[in-house]
NUTINU-167736 format. One record per atom (N, C-alpha, C): residue in three letters; atom name; x negated, y negated, z negated. Coordinates in nm, 3 decimals. Layout:
ala; CA; X; Y; Z $
...
END
This chain:
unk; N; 0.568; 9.923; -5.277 $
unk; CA; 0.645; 10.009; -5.188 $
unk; C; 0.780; 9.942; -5.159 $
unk; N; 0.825; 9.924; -5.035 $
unk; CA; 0.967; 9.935; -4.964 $
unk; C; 1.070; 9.993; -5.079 $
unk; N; 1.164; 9.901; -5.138 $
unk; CA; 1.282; 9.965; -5.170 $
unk; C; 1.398; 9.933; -5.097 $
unk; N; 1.447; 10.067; -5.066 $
unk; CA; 1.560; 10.069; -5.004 $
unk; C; 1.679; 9.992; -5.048 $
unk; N; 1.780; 9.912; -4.983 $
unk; CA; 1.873; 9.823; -5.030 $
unk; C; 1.982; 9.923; -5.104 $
unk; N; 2.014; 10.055; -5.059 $
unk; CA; 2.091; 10.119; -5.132 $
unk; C; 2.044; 10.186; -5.248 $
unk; N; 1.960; 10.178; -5.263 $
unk; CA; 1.910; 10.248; -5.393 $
unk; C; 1.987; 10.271; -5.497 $
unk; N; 1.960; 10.181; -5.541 $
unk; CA; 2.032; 10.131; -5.683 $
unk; C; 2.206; 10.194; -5.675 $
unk; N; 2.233; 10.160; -5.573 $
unk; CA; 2.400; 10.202; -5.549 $
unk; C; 2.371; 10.362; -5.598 $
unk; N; 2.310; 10.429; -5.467 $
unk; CA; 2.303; 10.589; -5.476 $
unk; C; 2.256; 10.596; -5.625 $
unk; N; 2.138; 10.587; -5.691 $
unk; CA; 2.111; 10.560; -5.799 $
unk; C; 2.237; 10.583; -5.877 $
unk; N; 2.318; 10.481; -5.898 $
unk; CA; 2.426; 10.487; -6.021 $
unk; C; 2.508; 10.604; -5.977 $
unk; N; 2.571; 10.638; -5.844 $
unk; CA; 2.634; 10.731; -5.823 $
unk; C; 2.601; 10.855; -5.849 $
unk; N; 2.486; 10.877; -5.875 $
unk; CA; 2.380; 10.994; -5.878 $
unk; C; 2.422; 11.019; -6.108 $
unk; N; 2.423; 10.893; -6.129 $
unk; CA; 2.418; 10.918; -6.281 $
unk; C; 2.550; 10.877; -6.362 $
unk; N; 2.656; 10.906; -6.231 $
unk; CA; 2.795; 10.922; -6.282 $
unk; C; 2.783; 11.014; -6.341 $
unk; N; 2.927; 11.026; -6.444 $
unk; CA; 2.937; 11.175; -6.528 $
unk; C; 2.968; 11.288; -6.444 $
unk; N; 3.046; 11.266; -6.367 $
unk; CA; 3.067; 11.370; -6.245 $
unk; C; 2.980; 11.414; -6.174 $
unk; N; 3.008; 11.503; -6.154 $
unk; CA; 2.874; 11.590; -6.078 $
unk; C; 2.929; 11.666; -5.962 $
unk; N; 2.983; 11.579; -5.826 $
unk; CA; 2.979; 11.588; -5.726 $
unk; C; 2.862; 11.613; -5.663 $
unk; N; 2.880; 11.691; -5.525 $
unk; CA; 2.784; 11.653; -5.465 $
unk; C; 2.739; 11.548; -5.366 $
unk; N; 2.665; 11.484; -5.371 $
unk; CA; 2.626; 11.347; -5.313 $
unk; C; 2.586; 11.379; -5.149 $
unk; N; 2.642; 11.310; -5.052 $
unk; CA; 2.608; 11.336; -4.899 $
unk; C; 2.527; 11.188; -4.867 $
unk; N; 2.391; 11.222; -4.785 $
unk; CA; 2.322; 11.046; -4.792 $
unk; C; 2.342; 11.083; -4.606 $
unk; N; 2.410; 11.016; -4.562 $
unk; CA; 2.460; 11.022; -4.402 $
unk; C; 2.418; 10.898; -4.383 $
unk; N; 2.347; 10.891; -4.237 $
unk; CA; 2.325; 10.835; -4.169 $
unk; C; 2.214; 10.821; -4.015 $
unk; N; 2.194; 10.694; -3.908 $
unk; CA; 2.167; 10.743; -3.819 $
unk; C; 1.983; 10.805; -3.877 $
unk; N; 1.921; 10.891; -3.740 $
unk; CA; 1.773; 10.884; -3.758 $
unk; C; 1.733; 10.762; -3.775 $
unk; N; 1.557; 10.852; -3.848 $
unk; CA; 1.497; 10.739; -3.870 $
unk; C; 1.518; 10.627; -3.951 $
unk; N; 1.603; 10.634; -4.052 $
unk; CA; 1.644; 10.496; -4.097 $
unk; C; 1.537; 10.477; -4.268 $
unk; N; 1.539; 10.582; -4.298 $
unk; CA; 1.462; 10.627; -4.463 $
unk; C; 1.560; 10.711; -4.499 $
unk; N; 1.683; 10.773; -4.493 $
unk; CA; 1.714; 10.843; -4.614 $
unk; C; 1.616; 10.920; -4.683 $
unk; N; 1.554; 11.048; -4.653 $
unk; CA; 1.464; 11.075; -4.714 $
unk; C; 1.339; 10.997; -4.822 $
unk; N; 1.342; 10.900; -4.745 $
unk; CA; 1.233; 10.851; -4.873 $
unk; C; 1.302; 10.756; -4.956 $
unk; N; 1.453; 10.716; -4.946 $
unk; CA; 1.502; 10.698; -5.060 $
unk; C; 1.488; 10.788; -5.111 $
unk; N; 1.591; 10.936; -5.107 $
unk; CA; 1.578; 11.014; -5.220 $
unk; C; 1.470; 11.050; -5.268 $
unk; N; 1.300; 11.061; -5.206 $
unk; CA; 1.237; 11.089; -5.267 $
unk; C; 1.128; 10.975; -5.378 $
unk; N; 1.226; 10.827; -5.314 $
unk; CA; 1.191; 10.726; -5.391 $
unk; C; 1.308; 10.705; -5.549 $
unk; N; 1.391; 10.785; -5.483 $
unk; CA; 1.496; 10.832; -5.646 $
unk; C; 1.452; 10.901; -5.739 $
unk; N; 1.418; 11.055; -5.685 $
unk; CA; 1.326; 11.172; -5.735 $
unk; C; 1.193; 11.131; -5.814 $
unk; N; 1.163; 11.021; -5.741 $
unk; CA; 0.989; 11.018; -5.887 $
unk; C; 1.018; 10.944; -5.978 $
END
């Protein structure tokens, strides 16, 4: 499977101690969604 180049970034930001909430912005069509749901499994 395709991994997204940001992954890993969102990834660590995701498993800061802080518990913001995370915004994944950007244009259509690009993957956000299946990063996060390539984060999620």
């Amino acid at each position: 499977m395709f991994e997204r180049p940001y992954l890993k970034s969102v990834k660590a930001r995701i498993e800061e101690p802080r518990k913001f909430i995370q915004v994944i912005l950007g244009p259509r069509q690009v993957g956000k969604t299946t990063m996060v749901n390539q984060l999620l499994s």
